[in-house]
N, C-alpha and C positions, 0 to 999 in steps of 0.2 A: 224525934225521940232520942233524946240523953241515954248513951251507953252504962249501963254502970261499971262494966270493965275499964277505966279511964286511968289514964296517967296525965297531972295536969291539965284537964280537960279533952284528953288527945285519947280517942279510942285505942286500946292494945293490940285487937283482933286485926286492924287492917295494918299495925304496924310490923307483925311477927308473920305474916302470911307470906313478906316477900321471899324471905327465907329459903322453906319447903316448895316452893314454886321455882323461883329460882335455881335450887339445886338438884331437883326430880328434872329440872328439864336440861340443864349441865349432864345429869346422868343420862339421859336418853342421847344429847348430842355427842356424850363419848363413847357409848354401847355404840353410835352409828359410825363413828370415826376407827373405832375398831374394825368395825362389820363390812368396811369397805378398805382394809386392808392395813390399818395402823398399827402400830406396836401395841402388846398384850397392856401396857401401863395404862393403854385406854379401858381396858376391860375392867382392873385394878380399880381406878379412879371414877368410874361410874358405879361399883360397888360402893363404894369410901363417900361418894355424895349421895347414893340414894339414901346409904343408911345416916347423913346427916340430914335430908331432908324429909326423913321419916320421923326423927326424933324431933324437930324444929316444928313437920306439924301436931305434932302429941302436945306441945308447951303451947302454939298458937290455938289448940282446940280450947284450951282452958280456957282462955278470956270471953271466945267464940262461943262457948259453953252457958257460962255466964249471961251474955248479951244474948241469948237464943230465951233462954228462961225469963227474961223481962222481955220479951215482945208480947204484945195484947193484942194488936192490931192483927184482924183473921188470916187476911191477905201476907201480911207479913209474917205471921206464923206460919202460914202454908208453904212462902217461898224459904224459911229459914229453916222447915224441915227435910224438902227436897235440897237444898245446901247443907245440911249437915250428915243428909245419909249420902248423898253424894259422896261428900270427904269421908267418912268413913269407909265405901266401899272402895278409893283411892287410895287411901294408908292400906287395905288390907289388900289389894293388888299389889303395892310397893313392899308390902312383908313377906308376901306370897314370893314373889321377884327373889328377896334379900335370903330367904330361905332356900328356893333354891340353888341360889348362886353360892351359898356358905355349903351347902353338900355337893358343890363342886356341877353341879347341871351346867351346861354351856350350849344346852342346844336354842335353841329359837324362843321355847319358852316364856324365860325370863324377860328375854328384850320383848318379846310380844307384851307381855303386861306393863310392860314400862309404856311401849306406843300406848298403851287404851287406858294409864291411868292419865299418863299427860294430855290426852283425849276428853279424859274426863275431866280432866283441870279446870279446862276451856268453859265447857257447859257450867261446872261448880262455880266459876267466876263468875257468869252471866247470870247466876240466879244471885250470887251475893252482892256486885253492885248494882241488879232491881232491887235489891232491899235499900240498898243505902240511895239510886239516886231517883226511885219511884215511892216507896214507901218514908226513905226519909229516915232510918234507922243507921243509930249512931251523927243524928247530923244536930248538930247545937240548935236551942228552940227557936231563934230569933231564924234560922235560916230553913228551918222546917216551917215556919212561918209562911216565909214568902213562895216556899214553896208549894205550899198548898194554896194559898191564894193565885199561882198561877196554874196551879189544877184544875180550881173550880173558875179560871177563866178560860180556860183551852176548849 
């Protein structure tokens, strides 16, 4: 199934993901390089990425958004809604976090939501590429093709 989120043929949604992922988990690695004894700049700096990886995934929902509403396939709509509420409850742990790290909170908290969103990263990934490398979603036809044809020979 053809995305219609596309740039030159090339899906948006898996190309803006690395982002918010990327830098939610930079944030947790310098929340922990603090936490075990490093200058405050780490604490600074994992505010300063989480709140860029929280904007990066707001822009990657969009495409994601998109590409969620054109799936038809049951299966693929069932895994692309546990993927999307997933990410949602991710961005609102990461805002939760950013909230109270802006009114100055320093106790455990915060870094605790950062472990269970990047937690939840993991699992939200594992249901987004079953979509793309079981169901097929976002994969050009010619290769969804042959995909299927070794489904129905497995």
């Amino acid at each position: 199934m053809r995305t219609p989120a596309r740039i030159m043929d090339h899906p948006i949604h898996p190309m803006l993901i690395a982002f918010p992922i990327g830098l939610w988990v930079f944030s947790l690695a310098a929340d922990i390089t603090y936490r075990v004894g490093g200058d405050p700049i780490w604490l600074t700096m994992a505010y300063w990425t989480m709140l860029g990886g929280t904007i990066g995934a707001l822009v990657a929902a969009v495409p994601g958004l998109v590409d969620y509403l054109s799936l038809a396939e049951p299966r693929a709509v069932r895994l692309g809604t546990v993927h999307l509420t997933l990410n949602l409850l991710i961005v609102g742990l990461f805002l939760a976090s950013l909230v109270l790290r802006t009114l100055g909170n320093t106790t455990g908290l915060p870094f605790v939501l950062s472990i269970i969103g990047v937690g939840l990263l993991l699992v939200s990934g594992w249901f987004g590429w079953e979509m793309i490398y079981r169901q097929g979603v976002a994969i050009s036809p010619e290769i969804e093709i042959r995909a299927r044809e070794r489904r129905g020979a497995a």
